[in-house]
TORNUZA-792460 format. One record per residue (C-alpha): residue number from 1; y, z, x negated. Coordinates in Angstrom, 1 decimal, m for minus. Layout:
N
<site NUM, <Y, Z, X>>
...
***
This chain:
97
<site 1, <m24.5, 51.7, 6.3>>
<site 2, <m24.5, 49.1, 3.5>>
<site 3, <m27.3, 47.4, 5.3>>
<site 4, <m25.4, 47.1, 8.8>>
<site 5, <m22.2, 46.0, 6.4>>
<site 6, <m24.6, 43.3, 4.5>>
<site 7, <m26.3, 42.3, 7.8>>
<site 8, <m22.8, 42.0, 9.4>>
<site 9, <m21.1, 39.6, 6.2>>
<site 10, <m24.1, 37.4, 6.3>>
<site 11, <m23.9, 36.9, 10.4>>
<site 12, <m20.0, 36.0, 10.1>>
<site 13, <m20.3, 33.9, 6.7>>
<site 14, <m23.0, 31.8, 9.2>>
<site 15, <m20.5, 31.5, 12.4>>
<site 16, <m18.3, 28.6, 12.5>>
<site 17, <m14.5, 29.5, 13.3>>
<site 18, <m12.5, 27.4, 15.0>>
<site 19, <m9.8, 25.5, 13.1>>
<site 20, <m6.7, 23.9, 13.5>>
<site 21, <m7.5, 19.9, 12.8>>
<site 22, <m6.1, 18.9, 9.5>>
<site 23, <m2.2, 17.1, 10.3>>
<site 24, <m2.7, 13.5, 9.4>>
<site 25, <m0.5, 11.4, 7.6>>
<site 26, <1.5, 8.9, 9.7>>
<site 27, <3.1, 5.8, 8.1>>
<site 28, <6.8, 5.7, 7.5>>
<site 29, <8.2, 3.9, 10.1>>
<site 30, <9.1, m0.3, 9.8>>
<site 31, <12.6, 0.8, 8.5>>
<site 32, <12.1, 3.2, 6.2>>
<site 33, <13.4, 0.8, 3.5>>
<site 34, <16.8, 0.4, 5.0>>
<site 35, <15.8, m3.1, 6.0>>
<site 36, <15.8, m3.8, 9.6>>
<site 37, <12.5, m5.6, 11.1>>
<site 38, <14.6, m8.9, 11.2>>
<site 39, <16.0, m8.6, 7.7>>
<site 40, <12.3, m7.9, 6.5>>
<site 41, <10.7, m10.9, 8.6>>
<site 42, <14.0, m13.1, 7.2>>
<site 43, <13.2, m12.3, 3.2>>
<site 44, <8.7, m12.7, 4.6>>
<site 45, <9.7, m16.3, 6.3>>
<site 46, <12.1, m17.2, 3.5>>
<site 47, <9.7, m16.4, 0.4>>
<site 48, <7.2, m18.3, 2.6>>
<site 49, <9.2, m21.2, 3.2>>
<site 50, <9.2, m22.0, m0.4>>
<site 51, <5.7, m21.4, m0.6>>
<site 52, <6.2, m18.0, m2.3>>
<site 53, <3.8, m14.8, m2.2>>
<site 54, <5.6, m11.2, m0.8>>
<site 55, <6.7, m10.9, m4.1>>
<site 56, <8.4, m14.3, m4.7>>
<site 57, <5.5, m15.6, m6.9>>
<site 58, <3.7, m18.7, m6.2>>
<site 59, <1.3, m18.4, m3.8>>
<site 60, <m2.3, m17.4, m5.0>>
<site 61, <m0.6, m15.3, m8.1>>
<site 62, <m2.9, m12.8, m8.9>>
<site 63, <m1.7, m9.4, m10.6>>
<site 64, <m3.1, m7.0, m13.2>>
<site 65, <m3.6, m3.5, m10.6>>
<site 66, <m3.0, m6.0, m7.7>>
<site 67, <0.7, m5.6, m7.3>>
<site 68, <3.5, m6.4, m9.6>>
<site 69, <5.6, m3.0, m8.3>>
<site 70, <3.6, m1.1, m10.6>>
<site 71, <4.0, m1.0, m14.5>>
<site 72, <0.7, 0.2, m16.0>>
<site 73, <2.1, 0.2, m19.0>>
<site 74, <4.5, 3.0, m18.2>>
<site 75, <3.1, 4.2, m15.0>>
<site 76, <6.6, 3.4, m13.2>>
<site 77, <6.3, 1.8, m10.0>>
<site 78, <9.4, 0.1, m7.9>>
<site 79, <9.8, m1.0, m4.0>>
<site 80, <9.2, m4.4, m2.9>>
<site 81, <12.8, m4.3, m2.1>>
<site 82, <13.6, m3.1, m5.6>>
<site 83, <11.5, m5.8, m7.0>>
<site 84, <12.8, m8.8, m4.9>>
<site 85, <16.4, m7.3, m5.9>>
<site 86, <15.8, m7.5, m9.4>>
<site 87, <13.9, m10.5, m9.4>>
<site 88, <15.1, m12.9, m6.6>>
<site 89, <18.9, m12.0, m5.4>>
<site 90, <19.3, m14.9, m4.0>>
<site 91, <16.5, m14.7, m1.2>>
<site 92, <18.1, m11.0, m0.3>>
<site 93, <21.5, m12.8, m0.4>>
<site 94, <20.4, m16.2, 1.9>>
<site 95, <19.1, m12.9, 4.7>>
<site 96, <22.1, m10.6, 4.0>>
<site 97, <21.0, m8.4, 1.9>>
***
């Protein structure tokens, strides 16, 4: 009996079993910051316009952990919306926002 029982655990541990695919993630969609797609491309063309990077620094700014959203320091991270709020009101403001 244990033998048929051993014999029996090894032969299923060996078969593969069908499984459900793992979900993937999807990206949030264009909106999910509460800008609309024209609001966004207004504050991307404005920045740009005065030869600004996506986070109103001069162009070819380089930042410690590539992106200034995220405070090493503390570990605290903002959205680009948040940023540009905080830092450059009066792009936001020239779009609407």
């Amino acid at each position: 009996m244990r033998c048929l029982t051993l014999a029996t655990l090894l032969m299923l541990a060996g078969c593969p079993q069908a499984r459900a695919p793992a979900p993937t993630a999807t990206p949030p969609p264009a909106t999910a910051s509460g800008w609309t797609a024209a609001q966004q491309a207004c504050v991307d063309r404005s920045l740009a316009a005065h030869g600004l990077d996506a986070y109103g620094s001069p162009q070819g700014t380089v930042y410690a952990g590539g992106t200034p959203l995220f405070d090493e320091a503390t570990g605290h991270s903002v959205t680009r919306q948040d940023y540009l709020r905080q830092h450059h009101p009066d792009v936001l403001r020239s779009c609407g926002l």
